[in-house]
Biopython code that builds the backbone (N, CA, C, O; Angstrom):
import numpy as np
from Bio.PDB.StructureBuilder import StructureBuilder

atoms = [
    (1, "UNK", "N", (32.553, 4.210, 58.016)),
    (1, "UNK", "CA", (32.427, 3.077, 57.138)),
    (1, "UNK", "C", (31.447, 3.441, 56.027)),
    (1, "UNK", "O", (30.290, 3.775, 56.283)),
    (2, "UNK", "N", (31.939, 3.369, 54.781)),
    (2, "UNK", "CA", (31.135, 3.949, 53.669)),
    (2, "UNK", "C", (31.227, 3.144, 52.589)),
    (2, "UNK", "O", (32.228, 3.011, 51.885)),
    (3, "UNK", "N", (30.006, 2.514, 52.435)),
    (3, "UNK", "CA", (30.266, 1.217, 51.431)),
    (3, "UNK", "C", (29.254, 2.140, 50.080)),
    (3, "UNK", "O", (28.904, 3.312, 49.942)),
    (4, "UNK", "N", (29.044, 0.710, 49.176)),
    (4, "UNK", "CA", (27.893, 1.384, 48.105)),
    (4, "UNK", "C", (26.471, 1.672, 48.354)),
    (4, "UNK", "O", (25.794, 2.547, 47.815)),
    (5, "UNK", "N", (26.056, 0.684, 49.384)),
    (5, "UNK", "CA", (24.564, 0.774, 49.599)),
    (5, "UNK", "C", (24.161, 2.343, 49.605)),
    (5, "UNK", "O", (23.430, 3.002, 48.865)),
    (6, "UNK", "N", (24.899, 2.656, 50.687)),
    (6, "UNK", "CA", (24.524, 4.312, 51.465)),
    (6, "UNK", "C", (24.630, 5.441, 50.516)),
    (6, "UNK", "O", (23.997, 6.490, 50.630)),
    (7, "UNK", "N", (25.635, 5.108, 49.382)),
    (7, "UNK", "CA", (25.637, 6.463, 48.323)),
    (7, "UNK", "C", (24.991, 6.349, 46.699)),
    (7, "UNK", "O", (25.282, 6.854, 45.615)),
    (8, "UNK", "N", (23.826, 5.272, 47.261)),
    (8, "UNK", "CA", (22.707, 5.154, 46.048)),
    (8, "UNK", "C", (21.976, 6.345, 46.545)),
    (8, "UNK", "O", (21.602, 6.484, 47.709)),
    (9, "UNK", "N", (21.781, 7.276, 45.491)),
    (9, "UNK", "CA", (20.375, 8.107, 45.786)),
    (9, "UNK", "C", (19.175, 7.755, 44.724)),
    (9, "UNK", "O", (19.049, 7.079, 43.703)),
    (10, "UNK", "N", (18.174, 8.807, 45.749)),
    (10, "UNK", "CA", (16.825, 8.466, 45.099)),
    (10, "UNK", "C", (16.639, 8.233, 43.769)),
    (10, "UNK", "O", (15.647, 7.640, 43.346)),
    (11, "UNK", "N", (17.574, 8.680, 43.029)),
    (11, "UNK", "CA", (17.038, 8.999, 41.604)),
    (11, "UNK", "C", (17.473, 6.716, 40.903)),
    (11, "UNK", "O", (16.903, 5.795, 40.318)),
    (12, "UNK", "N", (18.424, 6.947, 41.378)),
    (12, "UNK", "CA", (18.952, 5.338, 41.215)),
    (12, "UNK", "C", (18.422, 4.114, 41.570)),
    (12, "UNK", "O", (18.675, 2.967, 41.202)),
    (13, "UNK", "N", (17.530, 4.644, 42.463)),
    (13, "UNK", "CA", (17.211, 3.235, 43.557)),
    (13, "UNK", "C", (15.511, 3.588, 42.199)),
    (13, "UNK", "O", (15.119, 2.551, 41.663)),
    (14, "UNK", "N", (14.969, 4.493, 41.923)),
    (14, "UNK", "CA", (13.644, 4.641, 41.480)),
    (14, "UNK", "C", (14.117, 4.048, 39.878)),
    (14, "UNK", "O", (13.365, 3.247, 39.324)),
    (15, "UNK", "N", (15.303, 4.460, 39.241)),
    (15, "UNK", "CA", (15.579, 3.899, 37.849)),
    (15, "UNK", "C", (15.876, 2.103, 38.016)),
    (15, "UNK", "O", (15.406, 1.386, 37.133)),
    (16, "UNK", "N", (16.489, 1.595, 38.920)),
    (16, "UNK", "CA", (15.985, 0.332, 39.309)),
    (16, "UNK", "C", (15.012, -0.250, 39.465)),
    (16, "UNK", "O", (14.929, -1.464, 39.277)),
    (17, "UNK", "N", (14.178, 0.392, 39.798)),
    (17, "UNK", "CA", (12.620, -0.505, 40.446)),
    (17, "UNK", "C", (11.909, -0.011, 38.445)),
    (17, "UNK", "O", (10.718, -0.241, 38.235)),
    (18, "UNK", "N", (12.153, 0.162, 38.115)),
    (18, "UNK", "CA", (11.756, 0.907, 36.828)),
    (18, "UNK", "C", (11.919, -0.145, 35.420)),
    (18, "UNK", "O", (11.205, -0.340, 34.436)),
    (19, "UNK", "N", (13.399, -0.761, 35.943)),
    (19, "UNK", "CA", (14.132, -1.251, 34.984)),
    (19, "UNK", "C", (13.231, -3.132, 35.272)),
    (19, "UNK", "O", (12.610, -3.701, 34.375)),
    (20, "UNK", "N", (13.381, -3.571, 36.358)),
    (20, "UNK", "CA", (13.111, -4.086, 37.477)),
    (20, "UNK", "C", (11.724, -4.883, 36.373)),
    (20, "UNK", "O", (11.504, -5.832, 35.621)),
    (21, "UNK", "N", (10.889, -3.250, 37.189)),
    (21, "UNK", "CA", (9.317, -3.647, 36.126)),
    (21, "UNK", "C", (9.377, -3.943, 34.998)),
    (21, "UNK", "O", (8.460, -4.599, 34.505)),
    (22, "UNK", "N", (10.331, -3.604, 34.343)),
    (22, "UNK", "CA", (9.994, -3.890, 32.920)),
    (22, "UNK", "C", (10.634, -4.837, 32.373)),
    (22, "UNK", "O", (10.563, -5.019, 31.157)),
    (23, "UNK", "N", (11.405, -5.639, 33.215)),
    (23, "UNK", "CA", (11.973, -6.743, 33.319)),
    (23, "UNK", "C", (10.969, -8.082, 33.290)),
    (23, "UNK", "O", (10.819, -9.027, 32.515)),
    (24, "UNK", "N", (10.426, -7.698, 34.420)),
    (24, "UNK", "CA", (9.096, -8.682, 34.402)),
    (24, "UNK", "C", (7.861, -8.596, 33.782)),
    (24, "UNK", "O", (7.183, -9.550, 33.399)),
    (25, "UNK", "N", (7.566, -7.301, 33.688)),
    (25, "UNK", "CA", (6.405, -7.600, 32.520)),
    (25, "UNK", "C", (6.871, -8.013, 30.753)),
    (25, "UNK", "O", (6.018, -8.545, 30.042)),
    (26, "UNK", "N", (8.140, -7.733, 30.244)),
    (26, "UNK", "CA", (8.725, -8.611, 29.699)),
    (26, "UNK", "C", (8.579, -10.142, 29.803)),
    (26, "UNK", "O", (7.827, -10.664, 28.980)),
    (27, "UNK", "N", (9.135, -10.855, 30.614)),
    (27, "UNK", "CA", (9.133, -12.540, 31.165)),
    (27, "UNK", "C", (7.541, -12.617, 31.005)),
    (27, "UNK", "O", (6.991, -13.592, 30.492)),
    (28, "UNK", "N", (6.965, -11.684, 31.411)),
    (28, "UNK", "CA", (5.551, -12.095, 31.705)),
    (28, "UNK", "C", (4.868, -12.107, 30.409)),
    (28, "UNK", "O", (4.071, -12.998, 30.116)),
    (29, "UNK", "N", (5.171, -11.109, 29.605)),
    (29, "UNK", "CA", (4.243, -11.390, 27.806)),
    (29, "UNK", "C", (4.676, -12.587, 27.729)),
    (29, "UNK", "O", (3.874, -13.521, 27.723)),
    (30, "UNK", "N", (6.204, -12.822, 27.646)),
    (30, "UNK", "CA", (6.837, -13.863, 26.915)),
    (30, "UNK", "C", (6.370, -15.205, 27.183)),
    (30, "UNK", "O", (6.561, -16.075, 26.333)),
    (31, "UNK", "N", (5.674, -15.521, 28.461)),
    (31, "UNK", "CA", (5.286, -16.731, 29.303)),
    (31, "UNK", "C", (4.170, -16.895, 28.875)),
    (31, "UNK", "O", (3.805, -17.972, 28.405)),
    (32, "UNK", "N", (3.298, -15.682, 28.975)),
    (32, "UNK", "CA", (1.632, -15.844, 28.072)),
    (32, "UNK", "C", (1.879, -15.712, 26.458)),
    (32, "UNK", "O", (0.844, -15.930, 25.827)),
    (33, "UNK", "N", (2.487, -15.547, 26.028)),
    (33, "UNK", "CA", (2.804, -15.884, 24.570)),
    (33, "UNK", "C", (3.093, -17.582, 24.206)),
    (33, "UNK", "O", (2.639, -18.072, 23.172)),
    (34, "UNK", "N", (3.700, -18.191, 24.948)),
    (34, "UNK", "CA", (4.342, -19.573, 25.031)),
    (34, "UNK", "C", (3.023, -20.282, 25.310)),
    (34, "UNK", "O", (2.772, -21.188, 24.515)),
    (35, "UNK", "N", (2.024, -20.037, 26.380)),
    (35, "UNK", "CA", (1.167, -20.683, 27.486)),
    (35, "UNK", "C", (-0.246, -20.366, 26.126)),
    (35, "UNK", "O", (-0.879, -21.255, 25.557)),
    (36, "UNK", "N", (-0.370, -19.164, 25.959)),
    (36, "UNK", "CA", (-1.542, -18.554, 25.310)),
    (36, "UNK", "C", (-2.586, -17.956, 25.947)),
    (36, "UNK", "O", (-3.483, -17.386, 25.326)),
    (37, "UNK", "N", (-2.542, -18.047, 27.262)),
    (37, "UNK", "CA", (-3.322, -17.125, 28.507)),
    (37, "UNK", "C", (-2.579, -16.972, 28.942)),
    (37, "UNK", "O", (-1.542, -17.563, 28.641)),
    (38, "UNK", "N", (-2.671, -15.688, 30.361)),
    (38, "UNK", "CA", (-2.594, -14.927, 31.451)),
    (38, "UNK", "C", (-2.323, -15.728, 32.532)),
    (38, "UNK", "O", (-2.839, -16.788, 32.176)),
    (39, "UNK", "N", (-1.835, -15.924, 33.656)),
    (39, "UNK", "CA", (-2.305, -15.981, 34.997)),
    (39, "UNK", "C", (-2.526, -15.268, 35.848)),
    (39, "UNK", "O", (-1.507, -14.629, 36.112)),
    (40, "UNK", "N", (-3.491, -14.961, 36.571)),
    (40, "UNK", "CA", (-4.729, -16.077, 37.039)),
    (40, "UNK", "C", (-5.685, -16.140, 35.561)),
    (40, "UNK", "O", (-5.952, -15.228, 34.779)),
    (41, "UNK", "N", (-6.029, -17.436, 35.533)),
    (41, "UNK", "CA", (-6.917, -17.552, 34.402)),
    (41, "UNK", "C", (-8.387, -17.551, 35.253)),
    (41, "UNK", "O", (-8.652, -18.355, 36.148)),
    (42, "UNK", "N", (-9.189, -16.584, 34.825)),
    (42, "UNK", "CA", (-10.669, -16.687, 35.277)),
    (42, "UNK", "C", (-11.635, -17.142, 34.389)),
    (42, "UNK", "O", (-11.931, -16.811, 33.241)),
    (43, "UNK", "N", (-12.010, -17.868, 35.069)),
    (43, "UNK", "CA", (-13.248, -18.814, 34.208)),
    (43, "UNK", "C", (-14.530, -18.221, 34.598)),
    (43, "UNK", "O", (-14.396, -17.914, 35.783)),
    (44, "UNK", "N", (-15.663, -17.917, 34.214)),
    (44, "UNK", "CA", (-16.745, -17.305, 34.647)),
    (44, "UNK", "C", (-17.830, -18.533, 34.256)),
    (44, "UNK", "O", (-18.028, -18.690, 33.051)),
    (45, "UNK", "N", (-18.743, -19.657, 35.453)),
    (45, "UNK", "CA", (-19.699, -20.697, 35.308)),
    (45, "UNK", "C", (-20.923, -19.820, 34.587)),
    (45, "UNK", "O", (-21.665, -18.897, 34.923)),
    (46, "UNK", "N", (-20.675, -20.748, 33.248)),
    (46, "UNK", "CA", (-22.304, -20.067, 32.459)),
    (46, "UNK", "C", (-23.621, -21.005, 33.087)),
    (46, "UNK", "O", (-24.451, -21.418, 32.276)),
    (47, "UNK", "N", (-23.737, -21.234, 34.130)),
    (47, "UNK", "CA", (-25.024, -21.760, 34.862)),
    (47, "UNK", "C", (-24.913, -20.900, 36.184)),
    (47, "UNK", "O", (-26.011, -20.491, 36.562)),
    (48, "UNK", "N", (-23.708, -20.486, 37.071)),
    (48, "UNK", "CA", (-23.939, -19.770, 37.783)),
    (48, "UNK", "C", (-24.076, -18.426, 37.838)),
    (48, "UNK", "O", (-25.021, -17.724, 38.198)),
    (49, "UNK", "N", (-22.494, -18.049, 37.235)),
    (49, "UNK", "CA", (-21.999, -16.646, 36.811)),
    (49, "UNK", "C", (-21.347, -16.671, 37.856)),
    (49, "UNK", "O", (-21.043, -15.543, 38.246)),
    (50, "UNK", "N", (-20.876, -17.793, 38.705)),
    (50, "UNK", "CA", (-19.411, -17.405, 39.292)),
    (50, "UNK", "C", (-18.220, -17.268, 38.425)),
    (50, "UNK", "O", (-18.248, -17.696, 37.271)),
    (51, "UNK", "N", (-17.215, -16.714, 38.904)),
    (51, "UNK", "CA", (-16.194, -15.910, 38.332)),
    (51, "UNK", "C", (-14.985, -17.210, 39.401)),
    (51, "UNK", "O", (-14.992, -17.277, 40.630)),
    (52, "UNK", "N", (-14.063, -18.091, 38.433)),
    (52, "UNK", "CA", (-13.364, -18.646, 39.373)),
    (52, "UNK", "C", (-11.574, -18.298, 39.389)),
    (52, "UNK", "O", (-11.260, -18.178, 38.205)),
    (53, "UNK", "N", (-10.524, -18.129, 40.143)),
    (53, "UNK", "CA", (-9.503, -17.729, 39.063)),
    (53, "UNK", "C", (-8.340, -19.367, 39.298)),
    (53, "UNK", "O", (-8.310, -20.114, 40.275)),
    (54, "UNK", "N", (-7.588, -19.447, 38.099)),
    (54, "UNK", "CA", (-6.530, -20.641, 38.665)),
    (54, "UNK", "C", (-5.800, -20.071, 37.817)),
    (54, "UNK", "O", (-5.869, -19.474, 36.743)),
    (55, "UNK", "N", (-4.770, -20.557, 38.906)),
    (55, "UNK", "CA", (-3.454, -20.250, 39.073)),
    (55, "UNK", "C", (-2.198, -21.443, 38.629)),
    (55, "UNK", "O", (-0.988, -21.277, 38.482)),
    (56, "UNK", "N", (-3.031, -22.662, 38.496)),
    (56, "UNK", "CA", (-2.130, -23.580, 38.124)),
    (56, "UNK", "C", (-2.048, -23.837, 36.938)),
    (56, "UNK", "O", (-3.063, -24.321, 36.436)),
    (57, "UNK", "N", (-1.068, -23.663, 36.211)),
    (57, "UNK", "CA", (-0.327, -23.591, 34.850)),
    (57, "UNK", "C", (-0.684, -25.043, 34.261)),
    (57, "UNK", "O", (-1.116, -25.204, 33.119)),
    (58, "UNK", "N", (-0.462, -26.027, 35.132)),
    (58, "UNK", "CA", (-0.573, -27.649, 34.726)),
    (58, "UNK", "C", (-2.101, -27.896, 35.149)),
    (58, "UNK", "O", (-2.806, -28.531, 34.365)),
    (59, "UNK", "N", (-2.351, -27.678, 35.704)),
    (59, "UNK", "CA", (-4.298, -27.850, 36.024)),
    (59, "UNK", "C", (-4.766, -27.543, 34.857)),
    (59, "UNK", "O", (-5.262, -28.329, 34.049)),
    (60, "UNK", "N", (-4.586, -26.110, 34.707)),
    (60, "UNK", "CA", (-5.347, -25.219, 33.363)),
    (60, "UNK", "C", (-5.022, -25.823, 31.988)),
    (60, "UNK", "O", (-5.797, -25.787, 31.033)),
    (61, "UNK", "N", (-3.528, -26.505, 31.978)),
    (61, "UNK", "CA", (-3.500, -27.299, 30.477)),
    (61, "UNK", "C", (-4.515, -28.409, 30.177)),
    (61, "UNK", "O", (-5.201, -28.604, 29.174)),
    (62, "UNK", "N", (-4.413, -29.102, 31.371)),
    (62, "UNK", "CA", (-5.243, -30.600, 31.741)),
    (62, "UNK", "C", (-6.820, -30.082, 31.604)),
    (62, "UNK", "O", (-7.601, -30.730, 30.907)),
    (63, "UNK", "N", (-7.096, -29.305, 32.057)),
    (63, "UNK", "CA", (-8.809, -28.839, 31.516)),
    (63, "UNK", "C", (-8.829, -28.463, 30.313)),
    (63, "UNK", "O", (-9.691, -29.060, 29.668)),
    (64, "UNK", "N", (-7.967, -27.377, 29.462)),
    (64, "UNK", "CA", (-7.849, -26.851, 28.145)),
    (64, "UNK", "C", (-8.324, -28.553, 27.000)),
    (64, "UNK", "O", (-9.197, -28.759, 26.156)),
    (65, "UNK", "N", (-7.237, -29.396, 27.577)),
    (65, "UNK", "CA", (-7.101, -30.250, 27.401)),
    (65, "UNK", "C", (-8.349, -31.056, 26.998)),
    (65, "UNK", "O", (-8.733, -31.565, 25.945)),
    (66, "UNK", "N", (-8.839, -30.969, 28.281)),
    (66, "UNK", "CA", (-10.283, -32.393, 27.929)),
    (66, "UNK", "C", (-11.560, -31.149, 27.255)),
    (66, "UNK", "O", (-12.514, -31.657, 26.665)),
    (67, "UNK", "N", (-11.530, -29.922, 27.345)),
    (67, "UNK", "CA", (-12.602, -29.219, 26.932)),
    (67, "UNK", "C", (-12.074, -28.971, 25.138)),
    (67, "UNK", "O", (-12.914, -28.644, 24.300)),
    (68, "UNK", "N", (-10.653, -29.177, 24.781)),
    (68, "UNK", "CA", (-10.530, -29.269, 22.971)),
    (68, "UNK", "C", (-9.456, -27.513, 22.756)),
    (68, "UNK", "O", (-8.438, -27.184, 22.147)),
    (69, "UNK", "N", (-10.207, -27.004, 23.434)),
    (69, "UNK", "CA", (-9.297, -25.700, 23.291)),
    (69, "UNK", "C", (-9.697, -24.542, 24.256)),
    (69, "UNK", "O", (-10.774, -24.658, 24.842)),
    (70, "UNK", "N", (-8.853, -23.325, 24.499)),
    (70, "UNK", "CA", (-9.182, -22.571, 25.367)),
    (70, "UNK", "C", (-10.379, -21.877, 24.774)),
    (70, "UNK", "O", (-11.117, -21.436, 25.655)),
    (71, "UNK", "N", (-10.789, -21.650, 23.558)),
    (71, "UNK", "CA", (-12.079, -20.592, 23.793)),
    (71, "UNK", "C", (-13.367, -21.585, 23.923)),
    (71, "UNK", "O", (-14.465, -21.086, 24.173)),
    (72, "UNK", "N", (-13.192, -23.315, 23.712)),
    (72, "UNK", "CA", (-14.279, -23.618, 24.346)),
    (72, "UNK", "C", (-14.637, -23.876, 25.655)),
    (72, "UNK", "O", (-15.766, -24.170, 26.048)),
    (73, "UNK", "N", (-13.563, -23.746, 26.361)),
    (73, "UNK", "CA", (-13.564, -23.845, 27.613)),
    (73, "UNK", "C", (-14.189, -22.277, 28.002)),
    (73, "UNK", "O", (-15.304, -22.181, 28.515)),
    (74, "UNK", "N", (-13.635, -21.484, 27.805)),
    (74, "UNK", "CA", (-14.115, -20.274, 27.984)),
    (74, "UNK", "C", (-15.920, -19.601, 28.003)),
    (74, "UNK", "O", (-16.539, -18.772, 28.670)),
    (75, "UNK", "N", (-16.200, -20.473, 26.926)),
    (75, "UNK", "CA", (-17.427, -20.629, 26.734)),
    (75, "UNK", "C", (-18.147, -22.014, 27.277)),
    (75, "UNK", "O", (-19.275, -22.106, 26.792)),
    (76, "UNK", "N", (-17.957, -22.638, 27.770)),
    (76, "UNK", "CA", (-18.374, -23.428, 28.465)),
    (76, "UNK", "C", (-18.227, -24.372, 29.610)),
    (76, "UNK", "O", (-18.626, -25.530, 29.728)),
    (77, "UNK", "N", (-17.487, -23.522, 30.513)),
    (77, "UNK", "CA", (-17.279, -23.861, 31.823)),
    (77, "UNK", "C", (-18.450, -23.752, 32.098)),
    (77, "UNK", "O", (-19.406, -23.218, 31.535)),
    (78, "UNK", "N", (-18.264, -24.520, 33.380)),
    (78, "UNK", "CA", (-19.085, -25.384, 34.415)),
    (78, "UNK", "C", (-18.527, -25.660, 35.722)),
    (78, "UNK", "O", (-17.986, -26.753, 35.887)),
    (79, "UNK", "N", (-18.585, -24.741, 36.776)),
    (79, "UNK", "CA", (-17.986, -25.032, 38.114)),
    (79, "UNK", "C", (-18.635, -25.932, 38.608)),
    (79, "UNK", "O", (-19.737, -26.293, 38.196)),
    (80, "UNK", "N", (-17.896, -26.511, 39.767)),
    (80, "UNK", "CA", (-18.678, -27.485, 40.607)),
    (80, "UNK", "C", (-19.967, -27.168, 41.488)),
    (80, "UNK", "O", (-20.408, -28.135, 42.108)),
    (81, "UNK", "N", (-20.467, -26.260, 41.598)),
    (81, "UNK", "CA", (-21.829, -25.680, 42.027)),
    (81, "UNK", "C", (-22.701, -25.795, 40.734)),
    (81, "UNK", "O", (-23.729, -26.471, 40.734)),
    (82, "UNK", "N", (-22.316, -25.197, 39.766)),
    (82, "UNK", "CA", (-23.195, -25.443, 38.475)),
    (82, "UNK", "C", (-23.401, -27.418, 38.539)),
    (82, "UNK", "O", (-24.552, -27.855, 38.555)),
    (83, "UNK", "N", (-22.485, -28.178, 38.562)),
    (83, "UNK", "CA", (-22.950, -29.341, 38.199)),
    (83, "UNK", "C", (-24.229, -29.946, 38.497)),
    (83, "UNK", "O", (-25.233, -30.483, 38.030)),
    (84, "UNK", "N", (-23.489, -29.469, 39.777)),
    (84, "UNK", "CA", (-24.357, -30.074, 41.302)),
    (84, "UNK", "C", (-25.825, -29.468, 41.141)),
    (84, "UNK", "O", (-26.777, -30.245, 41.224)),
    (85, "UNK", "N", (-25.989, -28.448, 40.971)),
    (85, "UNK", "CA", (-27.132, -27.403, 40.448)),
    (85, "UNK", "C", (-27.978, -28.192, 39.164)),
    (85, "UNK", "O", (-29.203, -28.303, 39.107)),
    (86, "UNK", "N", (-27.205, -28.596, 38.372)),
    (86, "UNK", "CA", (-27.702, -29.036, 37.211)),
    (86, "UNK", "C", (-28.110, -30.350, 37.134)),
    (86, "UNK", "O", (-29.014, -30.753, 36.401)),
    (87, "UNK", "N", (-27.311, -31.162, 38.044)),
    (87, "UNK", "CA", (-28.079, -32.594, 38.183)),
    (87, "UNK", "C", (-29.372, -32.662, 39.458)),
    (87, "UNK", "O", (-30.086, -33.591, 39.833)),
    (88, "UNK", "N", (-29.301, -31.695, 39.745)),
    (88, "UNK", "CA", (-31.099, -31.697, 41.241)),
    (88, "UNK", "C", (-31.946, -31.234, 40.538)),
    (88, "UNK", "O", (-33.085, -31.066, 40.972)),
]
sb = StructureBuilder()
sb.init_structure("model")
sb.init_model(0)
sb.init_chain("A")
sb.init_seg("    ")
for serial, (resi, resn, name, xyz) in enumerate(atoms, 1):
    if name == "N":
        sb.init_residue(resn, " ", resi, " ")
    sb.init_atom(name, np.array(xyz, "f"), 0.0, 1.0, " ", f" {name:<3s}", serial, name[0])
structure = sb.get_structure()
């Protein structure tokens, strides 16, 4: 019994995974081009210097959101340890 799977060789199965990648890092500029960041977006607390990352696409608009734009957010995050820190 000799189907297609079995008479892929190496060289085919590696030009797939190839094509594959560059498939998705494609989708992937194209998504941070649309969005205007990356995911994971890392925020780094300028009171702690924790480093936080999110992953949620609709979270991260909704903060972009109330902070005016992404580079002020960038510059002035505030994790929830910083708050807490900052009001004792």
């Amino acid at each position: 019994m000799n189907n297609d799977n079995t008479n892929i060789s190496a060289t085919q199965t590696a030009e797939a995974k190839a094509k594959r990648s560059a498939t998705i890092a494609t989708k992937r500029e194209e998504k941070t081009e649309v969005r205007g960041y990356t995911l994971p977006l890392v925020l780094t607390c300028t009171i702690t210097g924790k480093s936080v990352k999110y992953t949620s696409a609709s979270y991260i608009d909704k903060v972009i959101a109330k902070h005016g734009s992404l580079e002020k957010l960038l510059t002035s995050y505030v994790s929830r340890e910083g708050k807490r820190s900052s009001k004792a």
